[in-house]
N, CA, C and O atoms as a GROMACS GRO file, in nm:
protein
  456
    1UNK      N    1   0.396   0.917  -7.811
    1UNK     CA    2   0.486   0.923  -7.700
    1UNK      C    3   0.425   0.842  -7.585
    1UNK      O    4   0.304   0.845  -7.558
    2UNK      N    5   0.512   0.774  -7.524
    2UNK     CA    6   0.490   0.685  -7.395
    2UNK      C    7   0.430   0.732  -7.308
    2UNK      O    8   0.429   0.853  -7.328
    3UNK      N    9   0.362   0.702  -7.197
    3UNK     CA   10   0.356   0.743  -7.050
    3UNK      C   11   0.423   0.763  -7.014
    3UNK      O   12   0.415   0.866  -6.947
    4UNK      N   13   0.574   0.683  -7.017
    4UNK     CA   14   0.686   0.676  -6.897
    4UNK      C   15   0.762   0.797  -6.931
    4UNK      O   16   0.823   0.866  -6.850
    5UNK      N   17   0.749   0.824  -7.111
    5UNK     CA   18   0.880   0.914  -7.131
    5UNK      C   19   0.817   1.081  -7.136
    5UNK      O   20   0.888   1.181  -7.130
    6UNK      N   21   0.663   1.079  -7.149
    6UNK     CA   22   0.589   1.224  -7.056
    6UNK      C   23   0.623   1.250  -6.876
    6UNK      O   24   0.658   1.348  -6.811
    7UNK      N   25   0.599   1.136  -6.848
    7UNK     CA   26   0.638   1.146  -6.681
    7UNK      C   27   0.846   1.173  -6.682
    7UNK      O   28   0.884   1.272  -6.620
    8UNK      N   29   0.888   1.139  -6.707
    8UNK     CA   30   1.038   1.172  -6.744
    8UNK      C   31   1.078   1.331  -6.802
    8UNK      O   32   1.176   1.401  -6.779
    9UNK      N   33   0.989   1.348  -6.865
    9UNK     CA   34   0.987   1.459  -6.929
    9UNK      C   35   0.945   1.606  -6.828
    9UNK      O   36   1.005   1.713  -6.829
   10UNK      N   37   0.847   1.575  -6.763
   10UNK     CA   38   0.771   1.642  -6.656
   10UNK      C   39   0.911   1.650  -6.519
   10UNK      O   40   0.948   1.758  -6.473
   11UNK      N   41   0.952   1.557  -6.489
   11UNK     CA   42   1.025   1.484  -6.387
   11UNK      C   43   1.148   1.627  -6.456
   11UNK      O   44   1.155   1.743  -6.415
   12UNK      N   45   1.196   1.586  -6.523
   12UNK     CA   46   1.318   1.710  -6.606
   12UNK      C   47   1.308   1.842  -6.586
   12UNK      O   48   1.388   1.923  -6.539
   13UNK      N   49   1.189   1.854  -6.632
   13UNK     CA   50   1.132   1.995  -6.614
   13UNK      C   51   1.141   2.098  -6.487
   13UNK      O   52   1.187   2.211  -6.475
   14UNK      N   53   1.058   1.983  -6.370
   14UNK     CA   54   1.048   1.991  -6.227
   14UNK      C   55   1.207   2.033  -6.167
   14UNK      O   56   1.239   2.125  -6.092
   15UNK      N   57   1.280   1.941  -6.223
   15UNK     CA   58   1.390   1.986  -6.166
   15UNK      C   59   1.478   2.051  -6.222
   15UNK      O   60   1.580   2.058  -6.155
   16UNK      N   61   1.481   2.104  -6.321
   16UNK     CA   62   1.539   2.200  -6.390
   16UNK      C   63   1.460   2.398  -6.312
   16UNK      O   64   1.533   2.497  -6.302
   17UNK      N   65   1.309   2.396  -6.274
   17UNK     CA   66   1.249   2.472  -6.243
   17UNK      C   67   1.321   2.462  -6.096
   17UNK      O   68   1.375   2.567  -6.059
   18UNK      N   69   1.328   2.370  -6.023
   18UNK     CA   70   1.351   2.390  -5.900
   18UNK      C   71   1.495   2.408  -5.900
   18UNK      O   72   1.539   2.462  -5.798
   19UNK      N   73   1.587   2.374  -5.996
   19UNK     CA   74   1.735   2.429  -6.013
   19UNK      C   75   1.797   2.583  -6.037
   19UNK      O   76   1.898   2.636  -5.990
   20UNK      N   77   1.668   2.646  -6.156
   20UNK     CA   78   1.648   2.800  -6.142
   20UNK      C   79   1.604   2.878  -6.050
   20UNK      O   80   1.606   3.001  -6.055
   21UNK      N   81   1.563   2.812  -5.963
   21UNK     CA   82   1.462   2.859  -5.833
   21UNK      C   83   1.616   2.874  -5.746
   21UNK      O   84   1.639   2.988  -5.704
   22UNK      N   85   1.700   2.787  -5.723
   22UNK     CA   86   1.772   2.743  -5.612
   22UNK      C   87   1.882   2.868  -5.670
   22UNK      O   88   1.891   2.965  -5.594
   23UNK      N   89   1.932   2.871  -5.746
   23UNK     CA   90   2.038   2.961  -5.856
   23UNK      C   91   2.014   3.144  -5.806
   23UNK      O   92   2.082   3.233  -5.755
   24UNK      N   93   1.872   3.125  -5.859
   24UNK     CA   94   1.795   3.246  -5.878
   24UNK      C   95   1.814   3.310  -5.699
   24UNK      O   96   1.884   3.408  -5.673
   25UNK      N   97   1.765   3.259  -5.631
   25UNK     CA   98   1.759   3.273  -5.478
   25UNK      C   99   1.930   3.280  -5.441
   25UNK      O  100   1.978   3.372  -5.375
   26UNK      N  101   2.009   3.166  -5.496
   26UNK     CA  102   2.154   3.253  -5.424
   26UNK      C  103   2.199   3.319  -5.508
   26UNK      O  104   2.315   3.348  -5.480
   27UNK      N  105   2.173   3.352  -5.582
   27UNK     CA  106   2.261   3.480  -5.694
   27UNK      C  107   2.171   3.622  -5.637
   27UNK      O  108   2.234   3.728  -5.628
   28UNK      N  109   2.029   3.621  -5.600
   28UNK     CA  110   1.976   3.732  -5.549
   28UNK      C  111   2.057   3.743  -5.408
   28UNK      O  112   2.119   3.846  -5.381
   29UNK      N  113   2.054   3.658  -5.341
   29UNK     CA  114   2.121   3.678  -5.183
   29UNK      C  115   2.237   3.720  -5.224
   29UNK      O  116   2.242   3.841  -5.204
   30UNK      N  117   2.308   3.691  -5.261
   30UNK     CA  118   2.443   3.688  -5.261
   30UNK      C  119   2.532   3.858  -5.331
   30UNK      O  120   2.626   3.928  -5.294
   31UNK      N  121   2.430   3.860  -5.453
   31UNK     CA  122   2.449   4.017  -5.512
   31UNK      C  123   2.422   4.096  -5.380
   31UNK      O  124   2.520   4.134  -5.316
   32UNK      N  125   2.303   4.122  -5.338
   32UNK     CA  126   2.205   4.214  -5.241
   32UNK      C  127   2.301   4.238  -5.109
   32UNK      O  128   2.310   4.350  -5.058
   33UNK      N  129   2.350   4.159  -5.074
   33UNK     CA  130   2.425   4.137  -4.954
   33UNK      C  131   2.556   4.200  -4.968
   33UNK      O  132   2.603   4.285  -4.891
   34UNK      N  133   2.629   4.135  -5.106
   34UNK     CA  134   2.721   4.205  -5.120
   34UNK      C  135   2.738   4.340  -5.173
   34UNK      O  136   2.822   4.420  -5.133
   35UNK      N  137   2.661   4.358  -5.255
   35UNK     CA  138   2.651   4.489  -5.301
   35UNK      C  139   2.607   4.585  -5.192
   35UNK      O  140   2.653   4.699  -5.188
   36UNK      N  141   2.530   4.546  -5.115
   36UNK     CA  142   2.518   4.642  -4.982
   36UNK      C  143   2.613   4.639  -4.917
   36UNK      O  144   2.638   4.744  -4.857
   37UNK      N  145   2.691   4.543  -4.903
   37UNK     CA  146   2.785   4.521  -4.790
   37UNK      C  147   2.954   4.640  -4.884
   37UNK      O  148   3.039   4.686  -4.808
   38UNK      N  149   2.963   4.659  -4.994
   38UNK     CA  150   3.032   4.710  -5.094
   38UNK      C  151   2.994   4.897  -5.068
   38UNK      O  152   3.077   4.987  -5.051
   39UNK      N  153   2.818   4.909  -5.073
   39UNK     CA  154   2.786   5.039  -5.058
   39UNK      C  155   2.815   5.078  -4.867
   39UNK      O  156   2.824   5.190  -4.818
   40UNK      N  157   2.822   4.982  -4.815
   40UNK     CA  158   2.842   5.052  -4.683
   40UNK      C  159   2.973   5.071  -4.653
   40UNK      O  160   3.008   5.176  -4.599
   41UNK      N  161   3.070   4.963  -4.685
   41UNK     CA  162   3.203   4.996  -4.699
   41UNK      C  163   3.325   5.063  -4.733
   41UNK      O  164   3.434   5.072  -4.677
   42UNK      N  165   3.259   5.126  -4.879
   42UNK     CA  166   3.343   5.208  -4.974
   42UNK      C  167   3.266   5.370  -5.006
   42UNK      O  168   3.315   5.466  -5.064
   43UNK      N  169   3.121   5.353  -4.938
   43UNK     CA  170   3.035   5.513  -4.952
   43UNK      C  171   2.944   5.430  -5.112
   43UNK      O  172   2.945   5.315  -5.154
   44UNK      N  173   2.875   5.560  -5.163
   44UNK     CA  174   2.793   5.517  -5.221
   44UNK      C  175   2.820   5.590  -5.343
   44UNK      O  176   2.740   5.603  -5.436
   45UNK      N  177   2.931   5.634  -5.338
   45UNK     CA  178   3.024   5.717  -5.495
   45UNK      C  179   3.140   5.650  -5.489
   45UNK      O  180   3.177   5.618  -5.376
   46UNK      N  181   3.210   5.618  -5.581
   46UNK     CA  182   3.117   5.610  -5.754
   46UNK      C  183   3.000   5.524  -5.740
   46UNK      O  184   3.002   5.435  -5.654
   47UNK      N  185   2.897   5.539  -5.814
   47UNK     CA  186   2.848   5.441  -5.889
   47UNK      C  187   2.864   5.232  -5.874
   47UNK      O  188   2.789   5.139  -5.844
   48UNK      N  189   3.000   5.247  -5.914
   48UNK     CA  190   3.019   5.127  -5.934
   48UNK      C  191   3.053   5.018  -5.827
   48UNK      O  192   3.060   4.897  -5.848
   49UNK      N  193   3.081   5.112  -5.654
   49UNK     CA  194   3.059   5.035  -5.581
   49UNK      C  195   2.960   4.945  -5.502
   49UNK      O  196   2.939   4.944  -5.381
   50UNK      N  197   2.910   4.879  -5.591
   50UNK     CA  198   2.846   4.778  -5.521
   50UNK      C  199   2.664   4.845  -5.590
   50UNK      O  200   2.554   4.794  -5.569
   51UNK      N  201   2.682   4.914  -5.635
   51UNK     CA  202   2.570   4.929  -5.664
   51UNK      C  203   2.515   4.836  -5.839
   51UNK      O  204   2.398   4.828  -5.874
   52UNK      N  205   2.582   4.802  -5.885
   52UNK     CA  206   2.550   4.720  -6.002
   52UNK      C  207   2.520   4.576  -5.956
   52UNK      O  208   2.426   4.516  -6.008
   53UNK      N  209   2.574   4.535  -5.889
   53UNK     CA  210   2.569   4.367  -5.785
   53UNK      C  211   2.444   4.390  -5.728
   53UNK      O  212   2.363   4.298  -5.734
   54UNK      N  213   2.406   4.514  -5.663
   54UNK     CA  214   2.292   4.483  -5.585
   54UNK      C  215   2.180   4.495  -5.705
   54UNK      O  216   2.103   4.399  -5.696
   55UNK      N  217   2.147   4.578  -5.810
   55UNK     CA  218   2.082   4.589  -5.936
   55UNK      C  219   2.043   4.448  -5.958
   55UNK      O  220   1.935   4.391  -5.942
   56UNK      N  221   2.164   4.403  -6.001
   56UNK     CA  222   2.178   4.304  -5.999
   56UNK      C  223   2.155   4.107  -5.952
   56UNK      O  224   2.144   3.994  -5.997
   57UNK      N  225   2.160   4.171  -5.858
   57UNK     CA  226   2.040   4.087  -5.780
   57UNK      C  227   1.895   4.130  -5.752
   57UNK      O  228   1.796   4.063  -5.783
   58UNK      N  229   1.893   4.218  -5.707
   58UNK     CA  230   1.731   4.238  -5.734
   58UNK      C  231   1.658   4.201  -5.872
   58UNK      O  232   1.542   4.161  -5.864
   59UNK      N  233   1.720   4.213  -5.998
   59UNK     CA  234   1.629   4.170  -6.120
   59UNK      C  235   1.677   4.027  -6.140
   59UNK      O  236   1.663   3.974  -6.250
   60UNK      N  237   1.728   3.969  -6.047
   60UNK     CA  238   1.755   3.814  -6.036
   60UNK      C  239   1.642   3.767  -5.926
   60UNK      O  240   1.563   3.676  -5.948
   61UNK      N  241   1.643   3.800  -5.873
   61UNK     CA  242   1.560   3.745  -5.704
   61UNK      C  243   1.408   3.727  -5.722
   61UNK      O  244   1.341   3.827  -5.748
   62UNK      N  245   1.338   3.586  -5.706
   62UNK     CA  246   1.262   3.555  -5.724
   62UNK      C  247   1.139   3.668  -5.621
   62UNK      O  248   1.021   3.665  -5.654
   63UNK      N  249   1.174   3.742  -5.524
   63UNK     CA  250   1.080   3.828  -5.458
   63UNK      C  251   1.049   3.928  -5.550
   63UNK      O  252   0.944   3.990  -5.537
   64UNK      N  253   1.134   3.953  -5.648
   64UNK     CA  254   1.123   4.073  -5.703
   64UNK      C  255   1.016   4.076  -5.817
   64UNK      O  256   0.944   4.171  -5.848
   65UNK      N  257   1.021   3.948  -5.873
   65UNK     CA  258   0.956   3.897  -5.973
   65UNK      C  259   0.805   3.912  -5.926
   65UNK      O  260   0.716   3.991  -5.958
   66UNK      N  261   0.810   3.802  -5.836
   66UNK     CA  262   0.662   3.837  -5.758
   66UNK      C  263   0.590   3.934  -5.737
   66UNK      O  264   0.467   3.932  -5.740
   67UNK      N  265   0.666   4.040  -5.712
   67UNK     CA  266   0.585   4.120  -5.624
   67UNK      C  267   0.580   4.262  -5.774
   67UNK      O  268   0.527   4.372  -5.761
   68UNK      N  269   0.619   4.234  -5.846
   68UNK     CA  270   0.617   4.308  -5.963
   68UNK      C  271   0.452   4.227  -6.078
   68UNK      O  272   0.391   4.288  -6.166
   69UNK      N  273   0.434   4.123  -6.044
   69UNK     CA  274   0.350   4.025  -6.110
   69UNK      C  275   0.204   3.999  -6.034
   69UNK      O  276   0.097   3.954  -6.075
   70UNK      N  277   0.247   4.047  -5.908
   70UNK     CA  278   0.111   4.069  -5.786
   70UNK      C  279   0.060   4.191  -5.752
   70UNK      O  280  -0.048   4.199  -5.692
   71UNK      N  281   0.152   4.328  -5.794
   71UNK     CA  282   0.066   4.460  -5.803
   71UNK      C  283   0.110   4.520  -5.887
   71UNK      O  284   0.070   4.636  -5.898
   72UNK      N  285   0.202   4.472  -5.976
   72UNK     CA  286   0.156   4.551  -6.167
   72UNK      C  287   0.157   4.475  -6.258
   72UNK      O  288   0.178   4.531  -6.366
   73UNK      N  289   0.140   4.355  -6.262
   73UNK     CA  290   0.058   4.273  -6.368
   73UNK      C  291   0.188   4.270  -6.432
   73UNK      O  292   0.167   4.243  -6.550
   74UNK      N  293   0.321   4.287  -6.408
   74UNK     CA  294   0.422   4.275  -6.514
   74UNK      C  295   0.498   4.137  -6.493
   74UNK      O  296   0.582   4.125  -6.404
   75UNK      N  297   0.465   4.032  -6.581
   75UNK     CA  298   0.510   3.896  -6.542
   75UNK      C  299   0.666   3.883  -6.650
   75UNK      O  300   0.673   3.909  -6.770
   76UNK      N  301   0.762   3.842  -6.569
   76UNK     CA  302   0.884   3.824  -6.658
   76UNK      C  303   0.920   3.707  -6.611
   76UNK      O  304   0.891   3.675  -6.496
   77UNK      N  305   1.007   3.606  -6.719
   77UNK     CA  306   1.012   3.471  -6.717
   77UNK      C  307   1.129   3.471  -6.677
   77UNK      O  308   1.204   3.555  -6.726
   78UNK      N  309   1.173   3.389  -6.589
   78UNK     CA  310   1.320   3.359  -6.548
   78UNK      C  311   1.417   3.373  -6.615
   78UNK      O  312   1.514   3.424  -6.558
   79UNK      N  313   1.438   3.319  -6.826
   79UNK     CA  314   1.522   3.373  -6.852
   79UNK      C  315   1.564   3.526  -6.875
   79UNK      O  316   1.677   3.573  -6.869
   80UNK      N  317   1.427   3.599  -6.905
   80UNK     CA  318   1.456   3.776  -6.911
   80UNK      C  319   1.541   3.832  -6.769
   80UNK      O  320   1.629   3.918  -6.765
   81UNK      N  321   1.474   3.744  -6.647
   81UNK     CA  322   1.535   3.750  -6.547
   81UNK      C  323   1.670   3.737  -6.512
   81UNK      O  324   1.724   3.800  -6.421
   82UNK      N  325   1.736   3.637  -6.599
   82UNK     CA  326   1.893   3.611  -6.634
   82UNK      C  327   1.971   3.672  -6.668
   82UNK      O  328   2.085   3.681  -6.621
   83UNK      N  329   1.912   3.740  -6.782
   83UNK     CA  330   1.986   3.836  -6.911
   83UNK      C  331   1.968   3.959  -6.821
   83UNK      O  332   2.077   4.016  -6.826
   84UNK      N  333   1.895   4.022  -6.750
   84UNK     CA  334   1.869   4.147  -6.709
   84UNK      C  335   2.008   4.171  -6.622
   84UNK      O  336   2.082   4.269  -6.627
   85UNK      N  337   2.022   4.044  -6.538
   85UNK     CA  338   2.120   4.049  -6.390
   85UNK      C  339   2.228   4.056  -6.461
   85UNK      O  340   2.308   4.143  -6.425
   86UNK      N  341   2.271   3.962  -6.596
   86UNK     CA  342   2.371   3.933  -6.660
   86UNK      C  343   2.425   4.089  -6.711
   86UNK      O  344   2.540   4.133  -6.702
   87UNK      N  345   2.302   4.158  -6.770
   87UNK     CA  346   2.408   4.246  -6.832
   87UNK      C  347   2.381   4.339  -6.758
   87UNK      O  348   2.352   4.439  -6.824
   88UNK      N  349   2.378   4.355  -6.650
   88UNK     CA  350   2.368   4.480  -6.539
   88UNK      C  351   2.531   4.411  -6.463
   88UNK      O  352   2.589   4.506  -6.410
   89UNK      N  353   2.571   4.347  -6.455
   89UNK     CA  354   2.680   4.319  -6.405
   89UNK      C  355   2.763   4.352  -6.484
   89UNK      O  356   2.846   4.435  -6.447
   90UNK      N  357   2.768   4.295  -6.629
   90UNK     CA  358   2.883   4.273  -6.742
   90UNK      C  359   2.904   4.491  -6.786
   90UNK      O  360   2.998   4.554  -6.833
   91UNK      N  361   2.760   4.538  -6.737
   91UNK     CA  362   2.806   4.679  -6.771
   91UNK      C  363   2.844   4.742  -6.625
   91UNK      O  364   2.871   4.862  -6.623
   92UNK      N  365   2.847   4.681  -6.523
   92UNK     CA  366   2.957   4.735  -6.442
   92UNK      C  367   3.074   4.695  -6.480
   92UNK      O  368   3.176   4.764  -6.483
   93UNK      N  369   3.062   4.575  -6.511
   93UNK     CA  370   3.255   4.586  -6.529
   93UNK      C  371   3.303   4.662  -6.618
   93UNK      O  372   3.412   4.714  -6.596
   94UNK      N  373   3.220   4.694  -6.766
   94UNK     CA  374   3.283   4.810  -6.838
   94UNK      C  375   3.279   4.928  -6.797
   94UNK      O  376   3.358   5.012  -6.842
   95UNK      N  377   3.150   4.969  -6.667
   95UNK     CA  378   3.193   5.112  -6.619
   95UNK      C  379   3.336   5.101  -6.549
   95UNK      O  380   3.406   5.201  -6.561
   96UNK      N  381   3.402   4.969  -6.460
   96UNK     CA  382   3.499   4.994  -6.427
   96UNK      C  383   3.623   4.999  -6.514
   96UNK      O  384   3.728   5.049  -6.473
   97UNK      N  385   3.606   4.944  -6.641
   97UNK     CA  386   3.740   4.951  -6.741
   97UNK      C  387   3.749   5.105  -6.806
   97UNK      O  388   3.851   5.160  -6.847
   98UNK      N  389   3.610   5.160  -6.804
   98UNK     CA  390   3.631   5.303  -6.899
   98UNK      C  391   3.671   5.352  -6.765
   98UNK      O  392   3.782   5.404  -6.781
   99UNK      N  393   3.623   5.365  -6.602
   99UNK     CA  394   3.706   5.446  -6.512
   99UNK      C  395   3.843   5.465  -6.471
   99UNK      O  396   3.916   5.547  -6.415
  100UNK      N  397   3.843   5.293  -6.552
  100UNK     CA  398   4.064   5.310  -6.510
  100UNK      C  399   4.050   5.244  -6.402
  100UNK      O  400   4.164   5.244  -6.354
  101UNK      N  401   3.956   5.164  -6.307
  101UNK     CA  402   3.974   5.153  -6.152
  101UNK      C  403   3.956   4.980  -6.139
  101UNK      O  404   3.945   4.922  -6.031
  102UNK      N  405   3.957   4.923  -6.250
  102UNK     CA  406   3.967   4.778  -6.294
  102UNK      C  407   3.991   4.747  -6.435
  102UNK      O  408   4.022   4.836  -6.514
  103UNK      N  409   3.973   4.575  -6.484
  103UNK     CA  410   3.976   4.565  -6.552
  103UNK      C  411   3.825   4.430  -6.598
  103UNK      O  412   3.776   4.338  -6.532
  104UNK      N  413   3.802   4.474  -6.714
  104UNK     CA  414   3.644   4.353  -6.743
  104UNK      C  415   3.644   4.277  -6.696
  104UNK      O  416   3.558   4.270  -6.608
  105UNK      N  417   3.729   4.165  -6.712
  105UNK     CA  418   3.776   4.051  -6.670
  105UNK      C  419   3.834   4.003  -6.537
  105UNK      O  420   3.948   3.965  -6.562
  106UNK      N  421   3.814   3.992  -6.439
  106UNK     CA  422   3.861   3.981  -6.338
  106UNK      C  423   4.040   3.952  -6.329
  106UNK      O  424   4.081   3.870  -6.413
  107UNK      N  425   4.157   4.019  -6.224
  107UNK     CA  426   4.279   3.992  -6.234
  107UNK      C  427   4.285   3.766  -6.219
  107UNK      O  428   4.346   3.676  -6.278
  108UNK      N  429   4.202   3.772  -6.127
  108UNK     CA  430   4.290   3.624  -6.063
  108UNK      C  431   4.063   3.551  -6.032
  108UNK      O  432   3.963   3.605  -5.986
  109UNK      N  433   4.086   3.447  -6.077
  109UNK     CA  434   3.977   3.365  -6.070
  109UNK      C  435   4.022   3.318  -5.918
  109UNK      O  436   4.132   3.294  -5.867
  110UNK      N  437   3.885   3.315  -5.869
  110UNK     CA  438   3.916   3.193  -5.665
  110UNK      C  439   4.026   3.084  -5.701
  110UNK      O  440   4.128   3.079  -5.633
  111UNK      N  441   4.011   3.025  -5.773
  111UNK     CA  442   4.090   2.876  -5.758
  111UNK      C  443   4.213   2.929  -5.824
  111UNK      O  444   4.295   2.886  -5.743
  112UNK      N  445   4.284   2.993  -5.915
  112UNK     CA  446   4.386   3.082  -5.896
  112UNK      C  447   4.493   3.085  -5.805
  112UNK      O  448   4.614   3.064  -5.812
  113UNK      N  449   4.400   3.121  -5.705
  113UNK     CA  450   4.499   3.217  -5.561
  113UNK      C  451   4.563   3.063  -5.451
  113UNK      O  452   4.647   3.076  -5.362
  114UNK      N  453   4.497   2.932  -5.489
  114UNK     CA  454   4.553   2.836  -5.435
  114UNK      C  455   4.701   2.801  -5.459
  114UNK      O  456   4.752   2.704  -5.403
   0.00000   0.00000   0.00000
């Protein structure tokens, strides 16, 4: 293998890491915020208000990672980090289909309502 196509390779990497980084950071903001903003709005019963989004972001959010890897030695790789947020969300939406109070699938996607 080349020089040029290791440095290319590295170059990919870099920004693919700094693309999970950027993802990771607004999917944590964005759950945390809203899901709080969900628990202050609607009370903190059931369950499903807003408290799976914020879950949810926290096992997304690069602080969380850290600070789990700097005083208990428990290091998890960005994708476990993915799958964790992923299906902490995907099982709120089935707590809301078995409650009757939604449905899995969202009614209307954003671009939809244009």
């Amino acid at each position: 293998m080349s020089a040029s196509a290791t440095g290319q390779q590295q170059g990919i990497k870099q920004i693919l890491r700094y693309f999970g980084w950027t993802v990771a950071w607004g999917w944590g903001l964005l759950t945390i915020i809203g899901g709080l903003g969900l628990i202050i709005t609607l009370g903190p019963w059931p369950p499903t208000n807003g408290w799976f989004a914020l879950f949810s972001g926290l096992a997304a959010w690069p602080p969380t990672a850290w600070t789990l890897r700097r005083y208990r030695g428990i290091s998890f790789p960005g994708w476990v980090r993915f799958v964790a947020a992923f299906a902490i969300i995907l099982l709120g939406r089935l707590t809301l289909k078995i409650e009757g109070r939604g449905t899995f699938l969202p009614d209307r996607l954003p671009w939809q309502t244009l």
